[in-house]
N, C-alpha and C positions, 0 to 999 in steps of 0.2 A: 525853211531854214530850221535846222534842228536845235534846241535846247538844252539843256541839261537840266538836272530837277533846280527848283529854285532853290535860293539860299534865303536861311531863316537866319542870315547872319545878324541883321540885328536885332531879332528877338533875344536869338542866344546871348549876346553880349552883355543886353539888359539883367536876363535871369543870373548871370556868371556875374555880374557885379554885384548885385544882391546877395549870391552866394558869397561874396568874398568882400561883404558889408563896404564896398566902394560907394554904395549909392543906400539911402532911407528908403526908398520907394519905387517901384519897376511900375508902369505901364505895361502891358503885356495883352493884344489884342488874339488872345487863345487862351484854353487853358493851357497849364503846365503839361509836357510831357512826360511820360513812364520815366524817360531816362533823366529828366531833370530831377523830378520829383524822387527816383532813387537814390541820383546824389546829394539830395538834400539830407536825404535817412544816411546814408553813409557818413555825410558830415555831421550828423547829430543837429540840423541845423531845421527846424519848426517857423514853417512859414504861414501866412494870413493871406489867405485870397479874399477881395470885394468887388464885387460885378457893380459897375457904375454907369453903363451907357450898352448901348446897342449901335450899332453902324449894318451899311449893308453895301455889300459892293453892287452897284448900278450898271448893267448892259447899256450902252447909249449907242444908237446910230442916227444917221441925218434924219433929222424933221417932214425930208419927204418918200423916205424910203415906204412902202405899203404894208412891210412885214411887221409885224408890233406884238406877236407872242413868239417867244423861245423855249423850246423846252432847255435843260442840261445836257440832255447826252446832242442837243442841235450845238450847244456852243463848243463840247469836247468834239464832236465831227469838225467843226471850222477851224478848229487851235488845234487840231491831228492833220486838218490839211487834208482831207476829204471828203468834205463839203465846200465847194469853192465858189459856186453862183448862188445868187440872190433870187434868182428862177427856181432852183429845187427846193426853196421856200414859199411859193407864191408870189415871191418879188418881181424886180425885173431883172431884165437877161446883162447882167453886168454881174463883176465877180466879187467877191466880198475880200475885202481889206481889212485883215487883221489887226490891230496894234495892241502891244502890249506897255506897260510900265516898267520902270528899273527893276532888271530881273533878282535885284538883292530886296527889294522892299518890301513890307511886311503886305501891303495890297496884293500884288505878282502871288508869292508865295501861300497868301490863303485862296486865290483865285487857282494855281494850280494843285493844291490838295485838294479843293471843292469841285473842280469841273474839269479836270484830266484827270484825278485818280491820282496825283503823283507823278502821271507819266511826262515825259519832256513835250513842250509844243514842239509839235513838226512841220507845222504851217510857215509858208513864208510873212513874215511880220513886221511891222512897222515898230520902234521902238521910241515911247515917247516919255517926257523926264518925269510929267508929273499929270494930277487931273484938269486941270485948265487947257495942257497941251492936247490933250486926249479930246474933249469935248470943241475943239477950237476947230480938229482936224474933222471931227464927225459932223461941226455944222458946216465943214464948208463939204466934203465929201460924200459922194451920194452910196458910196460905195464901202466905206468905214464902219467899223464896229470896235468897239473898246468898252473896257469897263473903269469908273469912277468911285469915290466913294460917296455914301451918300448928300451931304452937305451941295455936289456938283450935279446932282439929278437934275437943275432946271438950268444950268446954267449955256442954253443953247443948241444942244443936242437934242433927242426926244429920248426919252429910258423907255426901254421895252419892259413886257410883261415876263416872266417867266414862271414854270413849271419843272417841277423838280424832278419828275417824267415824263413825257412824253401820254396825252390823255389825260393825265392830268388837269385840275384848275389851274390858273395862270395870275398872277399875284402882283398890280404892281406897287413899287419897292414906297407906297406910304406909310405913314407911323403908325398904321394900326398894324399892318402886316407887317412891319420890323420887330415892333414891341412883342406881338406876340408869337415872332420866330417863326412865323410861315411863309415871308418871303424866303424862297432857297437860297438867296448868299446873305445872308443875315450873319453876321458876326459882331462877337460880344468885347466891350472893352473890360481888365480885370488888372485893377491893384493888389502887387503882391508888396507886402513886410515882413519881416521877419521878426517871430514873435517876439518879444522883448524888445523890441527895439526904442531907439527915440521916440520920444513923447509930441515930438513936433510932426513924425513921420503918421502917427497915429490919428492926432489934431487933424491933419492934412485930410485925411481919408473921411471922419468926421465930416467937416466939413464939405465936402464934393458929392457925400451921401445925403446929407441935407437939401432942405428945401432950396435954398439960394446956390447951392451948389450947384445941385442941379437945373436950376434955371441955368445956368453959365452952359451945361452940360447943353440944352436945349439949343440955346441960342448958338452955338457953335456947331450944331447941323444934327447932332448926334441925339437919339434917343432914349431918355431916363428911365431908368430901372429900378432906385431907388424910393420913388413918390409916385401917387396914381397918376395915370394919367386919363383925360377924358378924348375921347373920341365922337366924330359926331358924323364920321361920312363910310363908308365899308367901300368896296370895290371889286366883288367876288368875278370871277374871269371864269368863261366858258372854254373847255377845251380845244382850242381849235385856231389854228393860225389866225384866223382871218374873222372871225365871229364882232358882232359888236362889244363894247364896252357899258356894262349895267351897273348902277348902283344904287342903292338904299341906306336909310338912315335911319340909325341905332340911338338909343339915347344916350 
């Protein structure tokens, strides 16, 4: 079933109310783009960006599928619709069941900039509302695949490994590898205000960059950016579908 490229309509709406001072403060899980950030300049309008969290989008399929590393260009082959068995993976001989998220939401829309390129999915696809639904379908489906954001990694499904190419190391999506942006769908959350703006808007940000902030940050699934964080387990991935899983511990 073909696609059309996704809609970043609610990003957009976010940055276009801040431009047009309807809202104190944008969430915005990207940065700004060329064309927003020009018309910021053209409006003479001086914005504040603040990186506050890290998130990663999570590959989940069922708990007993055999397959557990992915590369990128494996999940753009699946979501292009030419890759279709779980056999030309080392799986087994059953076909792979795509699903995707609401093709307007901000997940969909970084997941097809990051692993098709931009290009529309062509694969026929399952379409589900949210990540509960996603991981609900991949525990019960041996045949399922979908992505979550991170908070929903454990929630029933198994998250696969991935690799940003193909031979590559294979990465899975924990907090040492989110934090420090080597899981390949790693994406950043970022507070925009507009320079001068309210003092509560500013407070706001303040605070969320803070220690207590960022516990909230924490505990809501998401990875802090703002305060060290410690680490105590690694989980380096051998290139290779099917290899064991190794790890060692760092101070």
């Amino acid at each position: 079933m073909a696609r059309s490229r996704a809609s970043t309509t609610a990003v957009a709406l976010r940055s276009a109310a801040l431009f047009a001072a309807r809202c104190d403060v944008a969430v915005i899980t990207r940065e700004l783009q060329p064309e927003e950030r020009a018309a910021a300049v053209r409006g003479r309008l001086a914005l504040e960006g603040y990186r506050f969290a890290r998130d990663a989008l999570v590959i989940v399929v069922n708990p007993g599928n055999p397959v557990e590393n992915l590369s990128l260009q494996d999940l753009s082959r699946i979501y292009a619709g030419t890759l279709t068995k779980w056999s030309e993976l080392a799986g087994r001989p059953l076909p792979i069941v795509p699903m995707v998220q609401s093709i307007s939401s901000d997940v969909t829309a970084f997941f097809i900039q990051n692993v098709t390129g931009g290009e529309p999915i062509r694969a026929h696809v399952i379409e589900e509302p949210d990540d509960s639904a996603v991981v609900a379908r991949a525990a019960a489906d041996g045949r399922a695949i979908g992505y979550v954001t991170l908070a929903w990694a454990g929630g029933g499904a198994r998250a696969e490994r991935l690799a940003s190419m193909t031979g590559l190391s294979y990465h899975e999506p924990d907090l040492e590898a989110v934090y420090r942006g080597e899981y390949p769908l790693t994406r950043l959350y970022n507070l925009y205000v507009r320079s001068g703006g309210r003092p509560l808007a500013n407070g706001f940000i303040t605070f969320v960059t803070s220690g207590d902030g960022q516990k909230i940050v924490h505990e809501a699934g998401l990875v802090p950016t703002s305060v060290p964080v410690r680490f105590v387990r690694r989980s380096p991935m051998l290139s290779t579908h099917q290899e064991p899983l190794e790890r060692t511990t760092t101070p």
